[in-house]
mmCIF file of the N, C-alpha and C atoms, coordinates in Angstrom:
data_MODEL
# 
_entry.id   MODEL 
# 
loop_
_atom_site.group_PDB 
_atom_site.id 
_atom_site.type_symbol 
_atom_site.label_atom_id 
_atom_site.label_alt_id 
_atom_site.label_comp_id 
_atom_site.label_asym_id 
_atom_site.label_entity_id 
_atom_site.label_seq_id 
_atom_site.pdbx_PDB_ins_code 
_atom_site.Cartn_x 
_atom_site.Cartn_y 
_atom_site.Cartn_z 
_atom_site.occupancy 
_atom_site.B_iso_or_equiv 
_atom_site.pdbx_formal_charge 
_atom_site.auth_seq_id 
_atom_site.auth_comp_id 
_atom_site.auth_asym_id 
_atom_site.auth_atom_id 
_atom_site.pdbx_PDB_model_num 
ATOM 1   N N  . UNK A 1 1  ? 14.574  -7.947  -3.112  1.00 0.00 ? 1  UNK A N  1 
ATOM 2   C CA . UNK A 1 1  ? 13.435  -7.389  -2.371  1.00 0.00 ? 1  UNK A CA 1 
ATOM 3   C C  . UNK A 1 1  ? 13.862  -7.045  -0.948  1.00 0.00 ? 1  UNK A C  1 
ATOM 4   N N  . UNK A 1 2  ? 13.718  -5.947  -0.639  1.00 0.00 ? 2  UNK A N  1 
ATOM 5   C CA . UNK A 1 2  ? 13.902  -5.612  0.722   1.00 0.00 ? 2  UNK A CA 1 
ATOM 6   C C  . UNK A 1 2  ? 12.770  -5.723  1.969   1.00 0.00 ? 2  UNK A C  1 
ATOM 7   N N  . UNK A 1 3  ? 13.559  -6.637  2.441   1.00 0.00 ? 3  UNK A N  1 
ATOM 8   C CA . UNK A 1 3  ? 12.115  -7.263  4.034   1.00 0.00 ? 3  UNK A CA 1 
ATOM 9   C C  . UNK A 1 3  ? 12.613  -6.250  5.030   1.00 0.00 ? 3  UNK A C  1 
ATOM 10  N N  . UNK A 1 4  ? 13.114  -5.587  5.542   1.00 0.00 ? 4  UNK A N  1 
ATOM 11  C CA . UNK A 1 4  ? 13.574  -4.642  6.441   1.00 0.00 ? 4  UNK A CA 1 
ATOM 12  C C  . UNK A 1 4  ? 11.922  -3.891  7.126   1.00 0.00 ? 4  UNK A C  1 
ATOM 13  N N  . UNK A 1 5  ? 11.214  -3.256  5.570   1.00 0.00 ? 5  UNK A N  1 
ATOM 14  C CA . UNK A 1 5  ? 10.113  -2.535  6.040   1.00 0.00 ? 5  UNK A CA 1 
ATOM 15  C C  . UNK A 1 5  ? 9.308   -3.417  7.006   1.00 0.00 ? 5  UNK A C  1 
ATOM 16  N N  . UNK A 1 6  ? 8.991   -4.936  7.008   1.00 0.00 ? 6  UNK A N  1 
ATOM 17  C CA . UNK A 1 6  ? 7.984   -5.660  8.011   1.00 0.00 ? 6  UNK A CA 1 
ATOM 18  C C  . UNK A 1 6  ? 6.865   -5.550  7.634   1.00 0.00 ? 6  UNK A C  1 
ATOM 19  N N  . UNK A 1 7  ? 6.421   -4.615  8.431   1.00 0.00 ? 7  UNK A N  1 
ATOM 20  C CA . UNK A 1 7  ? 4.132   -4.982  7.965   1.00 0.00 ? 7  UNK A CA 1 
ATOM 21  C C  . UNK A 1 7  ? 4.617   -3.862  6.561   1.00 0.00 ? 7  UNK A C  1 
ATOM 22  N N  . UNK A 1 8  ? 5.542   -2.996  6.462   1.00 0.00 ? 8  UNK A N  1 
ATOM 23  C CA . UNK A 1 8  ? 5.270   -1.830  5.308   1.00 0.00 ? 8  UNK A CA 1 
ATOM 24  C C  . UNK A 1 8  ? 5.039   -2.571  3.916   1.00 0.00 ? 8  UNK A C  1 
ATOM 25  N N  . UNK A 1 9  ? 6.568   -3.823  3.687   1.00 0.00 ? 9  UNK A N  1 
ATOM 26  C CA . UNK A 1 9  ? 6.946   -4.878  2.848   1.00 0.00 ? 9  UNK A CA 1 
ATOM 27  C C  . UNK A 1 9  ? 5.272   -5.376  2.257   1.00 0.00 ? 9  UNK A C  1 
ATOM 28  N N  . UNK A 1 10 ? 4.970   -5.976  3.632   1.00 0.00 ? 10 UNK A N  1 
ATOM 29  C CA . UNK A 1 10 ? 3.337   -6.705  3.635   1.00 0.00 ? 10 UNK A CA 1 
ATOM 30  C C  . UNK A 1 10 ? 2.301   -5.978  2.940   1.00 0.00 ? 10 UNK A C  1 
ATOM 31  N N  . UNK A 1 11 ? 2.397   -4.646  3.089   1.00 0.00 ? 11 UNK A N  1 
ATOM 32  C CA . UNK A 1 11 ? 1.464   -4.076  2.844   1.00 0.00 ? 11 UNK A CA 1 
ATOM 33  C C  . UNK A 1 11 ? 1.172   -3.655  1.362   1.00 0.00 ? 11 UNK A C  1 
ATOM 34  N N  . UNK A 1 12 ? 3.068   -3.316  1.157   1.00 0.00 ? 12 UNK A N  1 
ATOM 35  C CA . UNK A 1 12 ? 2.848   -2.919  -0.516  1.00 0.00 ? 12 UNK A CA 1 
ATOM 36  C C  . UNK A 1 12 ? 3.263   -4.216  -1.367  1.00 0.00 ? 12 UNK A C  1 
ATOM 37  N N  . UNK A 1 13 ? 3.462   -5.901  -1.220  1.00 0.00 ? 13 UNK A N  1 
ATOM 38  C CA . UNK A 1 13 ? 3.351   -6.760  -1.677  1.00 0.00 ? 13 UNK A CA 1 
ATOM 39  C C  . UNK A 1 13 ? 1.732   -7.018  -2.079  1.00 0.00 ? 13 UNK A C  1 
ATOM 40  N N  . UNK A 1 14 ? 1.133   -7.081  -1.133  1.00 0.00 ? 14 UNK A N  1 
ATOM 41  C CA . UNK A 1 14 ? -0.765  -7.623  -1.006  1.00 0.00 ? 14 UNK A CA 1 
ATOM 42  C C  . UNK A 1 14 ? -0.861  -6.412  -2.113  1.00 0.00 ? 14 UNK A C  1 
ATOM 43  N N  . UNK A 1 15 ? -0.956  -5.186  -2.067  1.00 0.00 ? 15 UNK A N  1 
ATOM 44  C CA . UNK A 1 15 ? -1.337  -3.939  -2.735  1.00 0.00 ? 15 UNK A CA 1 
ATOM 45  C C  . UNK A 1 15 ? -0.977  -4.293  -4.490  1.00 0.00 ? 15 UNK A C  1 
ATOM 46  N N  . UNK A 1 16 ? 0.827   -4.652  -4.500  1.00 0.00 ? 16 UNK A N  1 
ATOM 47  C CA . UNK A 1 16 ? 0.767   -4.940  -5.952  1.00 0.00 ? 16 UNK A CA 1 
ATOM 48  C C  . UNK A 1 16 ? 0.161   -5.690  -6.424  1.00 0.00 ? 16 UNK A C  1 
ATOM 49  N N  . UNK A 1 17 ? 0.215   -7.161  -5.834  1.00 0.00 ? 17 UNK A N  1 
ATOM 50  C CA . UNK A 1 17 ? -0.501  -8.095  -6.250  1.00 0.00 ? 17 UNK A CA 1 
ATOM 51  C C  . UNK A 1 17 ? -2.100  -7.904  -6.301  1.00 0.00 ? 17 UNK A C  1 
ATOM 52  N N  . UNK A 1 18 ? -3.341  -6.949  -5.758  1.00 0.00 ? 18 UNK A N  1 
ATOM 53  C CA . UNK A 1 18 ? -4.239  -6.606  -5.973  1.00 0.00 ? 18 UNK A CA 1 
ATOM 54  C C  . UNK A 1 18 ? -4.365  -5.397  -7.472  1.00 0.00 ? 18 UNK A C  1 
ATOM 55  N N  . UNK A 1 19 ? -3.573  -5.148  -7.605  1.00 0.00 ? 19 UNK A N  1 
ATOM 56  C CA . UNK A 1 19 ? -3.347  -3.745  -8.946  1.00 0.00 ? 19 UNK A CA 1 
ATOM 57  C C  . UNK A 1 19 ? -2.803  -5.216  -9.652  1.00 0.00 ? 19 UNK A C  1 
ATOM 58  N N  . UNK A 1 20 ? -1.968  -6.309  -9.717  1.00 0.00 ? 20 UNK A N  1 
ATOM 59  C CA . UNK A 1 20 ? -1.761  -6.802  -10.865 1.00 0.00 ? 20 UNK A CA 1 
ATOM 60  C C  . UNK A 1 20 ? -3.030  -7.665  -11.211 1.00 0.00 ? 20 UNK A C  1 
ATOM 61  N N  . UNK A 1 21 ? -3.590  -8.238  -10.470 1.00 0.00 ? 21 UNK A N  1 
ATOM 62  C CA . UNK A 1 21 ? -4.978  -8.821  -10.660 1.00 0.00 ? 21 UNK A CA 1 
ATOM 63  C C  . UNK A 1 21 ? -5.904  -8.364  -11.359 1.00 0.00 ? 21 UNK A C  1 
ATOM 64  N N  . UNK A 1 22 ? -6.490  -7.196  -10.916 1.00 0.00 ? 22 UNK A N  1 
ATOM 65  C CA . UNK A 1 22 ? -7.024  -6.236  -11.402 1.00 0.00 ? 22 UNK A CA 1 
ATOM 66  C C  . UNK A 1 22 ? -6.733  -6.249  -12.667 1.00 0.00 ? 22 UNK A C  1 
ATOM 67  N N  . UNK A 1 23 ? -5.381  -5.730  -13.320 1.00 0.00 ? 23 UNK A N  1 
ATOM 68  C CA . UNK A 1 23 ? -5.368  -5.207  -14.940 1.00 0.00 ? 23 UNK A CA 1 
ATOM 69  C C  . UNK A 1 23 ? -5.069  -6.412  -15.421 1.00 0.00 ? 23 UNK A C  1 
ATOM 70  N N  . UNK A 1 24 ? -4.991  -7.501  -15.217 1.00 0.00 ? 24 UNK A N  1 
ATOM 71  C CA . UNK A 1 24 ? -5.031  -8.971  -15.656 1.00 0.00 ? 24 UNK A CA 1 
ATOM 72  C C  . UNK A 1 24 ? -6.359  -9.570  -15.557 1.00 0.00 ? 24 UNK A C  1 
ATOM 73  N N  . UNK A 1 25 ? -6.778  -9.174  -14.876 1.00 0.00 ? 25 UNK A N  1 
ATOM 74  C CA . UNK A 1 25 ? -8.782  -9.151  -15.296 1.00 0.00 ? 25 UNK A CA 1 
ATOM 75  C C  . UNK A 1 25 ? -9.257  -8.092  -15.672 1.00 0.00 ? 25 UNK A C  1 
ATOM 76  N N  . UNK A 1 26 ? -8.832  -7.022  -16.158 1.00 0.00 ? 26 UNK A N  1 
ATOM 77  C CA . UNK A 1 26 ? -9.369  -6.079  -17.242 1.00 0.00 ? 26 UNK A CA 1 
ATOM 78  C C  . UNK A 1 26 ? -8.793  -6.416  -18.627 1.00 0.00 ? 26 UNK A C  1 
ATOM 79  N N  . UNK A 1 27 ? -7.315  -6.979  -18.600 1.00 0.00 ? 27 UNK A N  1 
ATOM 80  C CA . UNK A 1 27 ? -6.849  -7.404  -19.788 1.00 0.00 ? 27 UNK A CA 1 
ATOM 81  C C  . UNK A 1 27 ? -7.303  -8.166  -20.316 1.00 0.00 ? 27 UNK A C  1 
ATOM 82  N N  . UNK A 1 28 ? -7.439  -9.080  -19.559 1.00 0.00 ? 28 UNK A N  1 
ATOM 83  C CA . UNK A 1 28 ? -8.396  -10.824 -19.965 1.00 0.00 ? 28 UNK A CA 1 
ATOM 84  C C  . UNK A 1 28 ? -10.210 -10.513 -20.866 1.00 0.00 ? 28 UNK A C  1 
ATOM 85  N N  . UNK A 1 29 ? -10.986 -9.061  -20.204 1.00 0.00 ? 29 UNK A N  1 
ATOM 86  C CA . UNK A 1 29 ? -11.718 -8.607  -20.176 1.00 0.00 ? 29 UNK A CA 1 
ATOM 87  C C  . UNK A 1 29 ? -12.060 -8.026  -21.569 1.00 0.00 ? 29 UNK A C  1 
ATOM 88  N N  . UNK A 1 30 ? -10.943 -7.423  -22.193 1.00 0.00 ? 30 UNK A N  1 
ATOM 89  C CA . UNK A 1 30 ? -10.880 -6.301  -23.205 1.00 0.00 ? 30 UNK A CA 1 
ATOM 90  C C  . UNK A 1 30 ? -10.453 -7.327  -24.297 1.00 0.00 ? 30 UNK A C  1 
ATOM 91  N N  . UNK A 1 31 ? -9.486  -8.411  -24.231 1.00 0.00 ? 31 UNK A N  1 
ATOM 92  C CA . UNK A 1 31 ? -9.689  -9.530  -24.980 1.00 0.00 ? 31 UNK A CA 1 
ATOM 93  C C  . UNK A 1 31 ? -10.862 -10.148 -25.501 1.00 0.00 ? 31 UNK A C  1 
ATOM 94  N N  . UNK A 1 32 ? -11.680 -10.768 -24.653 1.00 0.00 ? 32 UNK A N  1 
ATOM 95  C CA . UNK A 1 32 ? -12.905 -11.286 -24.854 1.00 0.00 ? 32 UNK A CA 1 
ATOM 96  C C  . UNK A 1 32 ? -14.085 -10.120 -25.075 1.00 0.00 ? 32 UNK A C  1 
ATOM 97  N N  . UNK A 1 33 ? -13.795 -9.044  -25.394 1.00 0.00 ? 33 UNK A N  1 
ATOM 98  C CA . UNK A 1 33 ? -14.684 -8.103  -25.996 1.00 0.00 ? 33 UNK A CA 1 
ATOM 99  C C  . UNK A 1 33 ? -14.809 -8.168  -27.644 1.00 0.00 ? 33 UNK A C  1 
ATOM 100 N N  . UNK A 1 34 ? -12.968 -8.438  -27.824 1.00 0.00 ? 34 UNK A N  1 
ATOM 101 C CA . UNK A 1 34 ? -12.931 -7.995  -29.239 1.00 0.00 ? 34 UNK A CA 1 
ATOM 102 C C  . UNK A 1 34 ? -13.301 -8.977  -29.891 1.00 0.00 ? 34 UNK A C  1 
# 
């Protein structure tokens, strides 16, 4: 992982981890449908 970027690093770490949440509570979601 490259820390060089600083707040950029910060910014697109928080970002993935909000998009992986997300389709891990839509996944979890579409499970308990079927």
């Amino acid at each position: 992982m490259n820390l060089s970027g600083g707040n950029q690093s910060k910014v697109e770490m928080y970002f993935d981890l909000q998009v992986y949440s997300f389709q891990m509570a839509f996944t979890y979601g579409s499970w308990r449908k079927l």
